[in-house]
Every structure is written in structure tokens, then in C-alpha cells.
Residue, then its C-alpha position, 0 to 999 in steps of 0.5 A: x631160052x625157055x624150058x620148051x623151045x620148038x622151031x619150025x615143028x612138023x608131023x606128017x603121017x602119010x600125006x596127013x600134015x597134022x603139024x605144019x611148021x610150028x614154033x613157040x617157047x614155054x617159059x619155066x614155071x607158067x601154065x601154058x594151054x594149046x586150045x584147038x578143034x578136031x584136029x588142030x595138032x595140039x594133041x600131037x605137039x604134046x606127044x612129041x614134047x613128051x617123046x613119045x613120037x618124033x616130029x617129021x622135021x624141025x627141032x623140039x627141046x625140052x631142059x635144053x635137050x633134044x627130044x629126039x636124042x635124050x628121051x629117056x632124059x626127059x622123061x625122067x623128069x617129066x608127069x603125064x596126067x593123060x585124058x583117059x583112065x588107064x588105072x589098074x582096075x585090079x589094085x586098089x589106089x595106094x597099090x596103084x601108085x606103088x607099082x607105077x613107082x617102079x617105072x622110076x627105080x623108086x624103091x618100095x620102101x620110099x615109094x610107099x611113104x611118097x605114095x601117102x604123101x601124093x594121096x594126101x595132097x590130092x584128098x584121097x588118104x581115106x581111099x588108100x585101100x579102096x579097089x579102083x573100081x569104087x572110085x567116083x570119076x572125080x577121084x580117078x582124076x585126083x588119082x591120076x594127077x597124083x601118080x604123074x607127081x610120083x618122079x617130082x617132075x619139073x613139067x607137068x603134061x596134063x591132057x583134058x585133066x577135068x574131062x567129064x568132071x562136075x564143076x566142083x570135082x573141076x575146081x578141085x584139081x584147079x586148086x591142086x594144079x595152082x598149088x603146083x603152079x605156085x612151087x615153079x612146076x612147069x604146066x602144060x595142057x589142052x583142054x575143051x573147057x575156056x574157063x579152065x584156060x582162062x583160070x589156069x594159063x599164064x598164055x594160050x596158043x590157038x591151033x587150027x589144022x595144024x597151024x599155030x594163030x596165035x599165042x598170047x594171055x587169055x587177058x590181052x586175047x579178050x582186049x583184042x578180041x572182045x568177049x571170054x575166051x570162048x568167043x575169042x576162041x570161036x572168032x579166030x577158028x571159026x570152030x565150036x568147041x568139041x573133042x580132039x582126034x589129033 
């Protein structure tokens, strides 16, 4: 069994169906990827992975735990790094971590030393006192992923984490993200970017409203499609690549 186990997923809202029926299994320790255009659903399967709304029908567990009866559970041992930038404009980097610390009961005297070591291994020791507001995008994006690390979670929920990123700031948290990889964290992401679920992802599931095509390797997706994974992607969705809205 895997570490997240859905059978039959579906979320309505109204007479919206933006998750028809979905069933897959993540394995401890991959990095797994949903890919999909405007309004394939994969944002919302996130969501309710992360108990942050319930699914319609159909069963979702997370460590063997129903994500609909232990969300506190879960959460515990869950980071989220979302897309957009929800930093505290007002604290510097170093106090942003040691606030957000206490949604953990992590005392603050541990939390400080927890935080420096988070800062060092995102680059951003240097930045420790520097307000929010003088960050460059990359290094909000090291912030973030540095913050969903503070409960040393065993699944980590990356949302676009390099949105908006050059390619060198990109290739930054990629490193960052194998390293996590490599000490068994469990990895779970969408992204726009092909390249980037090429690099990362152990296997990719394809969505398109709301239904799941498919879920393989990129390598064994392109042996039998041809191509990169864009053209894959763009075979079997017919979609170009673009922003999520569900």
C-alpha cells in the first residue's frame, strides 16, 4: 500500500464535477507529478490530499489514515510549499519561520536553531535579518520551501514551486528538492514547467477535466509517445500548456 492511496476520488462543486472518479497510489519516498490544463482537477486532488476540503465521494488516505477522519494527523506530518507567496510582509526571514513554527507547538527556543538550520540549507543564512520585502522571487521561493520543512514532514506538497523562477533560481530548488528526495521525503507536485516533471518525478499522472489518462514514468510516457514530455503532454490533452484554475 502506498503512502497515498485514492479509490474512486470525486468532487462536485454544484453541478461542477471537477474530480470524476479518480484512483491512483503514491509510493513512499518518489516524487510524483499531476500535469493538466485549465481545469483538469489536479489542484483540487492536492487540496483534499491535504485535507483542506473533502472529496464528494470516494476514499482518500494519507499514512494509512482517512483524510476525511484524522486531518489533524495528517497535517502534522505533512509541508505545503503553495504557488503563491503568502510570507508576512512585515517580519523579516528568520522571524518568518519562527512564527509560522508555532502552528507546530515547536517551542521557540528550538524553533530558532530549527529555523537556521532551514536557512542554511535553502542558501539564505545571509538573509536572516533582511525584511521579506527586499527578497528577490527566487529567494521567497527558497523561503517557502524552507518554512514547509519546519514540522520535518514525511510528504511534502509542492504547488508550482518554481513559478516565475529564471532558470538558474529553478535549478536551485530542484537540487534542493532531489536532496529531500534522496532522504526518502515523499514529493508530490504540479507544475506547468515539462522539464521540471521530467527532472523530478519518479511517475506523472495526466489529468484533463477532471479525468485521470494516465500514469506512468515520463521515461516509458515518451517510449510510447515519442517526443519530450511537452509533446506527450500535448498529444494526449490536446491542450497547450497554461495555468491552473481547479
Amino acid at each position: 500500500m502506498g503512502i497515498i492511496t485514492s479509490d474512486g476520488l470525486t468532487k462536485k462543486y454544484g453541478e461542477l464535477l471537477a474530480v470524476n472518479d479518480v484512483s491512483f497510489d503514491i509510493n513512499e519516498g518518489e516524487c510524483f507529478g499531476f500535469l493538466g490544463p485549465n481545469g483538469a482537477g489536479k489542484t483540487t486532488v492536492m487540496s483534499i490530499i491535504y485535507c483542506f476540503m473533502p472529496p464528494t465521494s470516494g476514499l482518500v488516505k494519507v499514512f494509512n489514515m482517512d483524510v476525511t477522519k484524522e486531518p489533524g494527523t495528517i497535517k502534522s506530518r505533512t509541508g505545503v510549499m503553495p504557488q503563491d507567496d503568502n510570507l508576512d510582509p512585515d517580519l523579516s526571514v528568520l522571524e518568518n519561520l519562527i512564527v509560522y513554527a508555532r502552528y507546530f507547538d515547536i517551542m521557540k527556543k528550538d524553533s530558532l536553531a530549527l529555523s537556521n538550520r532551514l536557512l542554511e540549507f535553502v542558501d539564505l543564512s545571509e538573509k536572516a535579518d533582511v525584511n521579506i520585502k527586499d527578497l528577490s522571487g527566487g529567494m521567497k521561493r527558497r523561503l517557502l520551501l524552507a518554512r514547509s520543512l519546519l514540522n520535518d514532514p514525511d510528504l511534502l506538497i509542492l504547488d508550482e514551486p518554481t513559478t516565475g523562477l529564471d532558470p538558474h533560481s529553478r535549478r536551485d530548488v530542484w537540487a534542493k528538492l532531489n536532496h529531500l528526495k534522496f532522504n526518502n521525503t515523499t514529493l508530490l507536485l504540479t507544475t506547468h514547467y515539462m522539464e521540471e516533471a521530467q527532472r523530478l518525478c519518479d511517475r506523472v499522472a495526466i489529468m484533463d477535466l477532471g479525468k485521470l489518462i494516465t500514469i506512468d514514468s515520463p521515461a516509458n510516457l515518451m517510449d510510447i509517445h515519442g517526443g519530450n514530455l511537452e509533446d506527450v503532454y500535448i498529444k494526449l490533452t490536446g491542450k497547450k500548456l497554461s495555468g491552473d484554475t481547479v
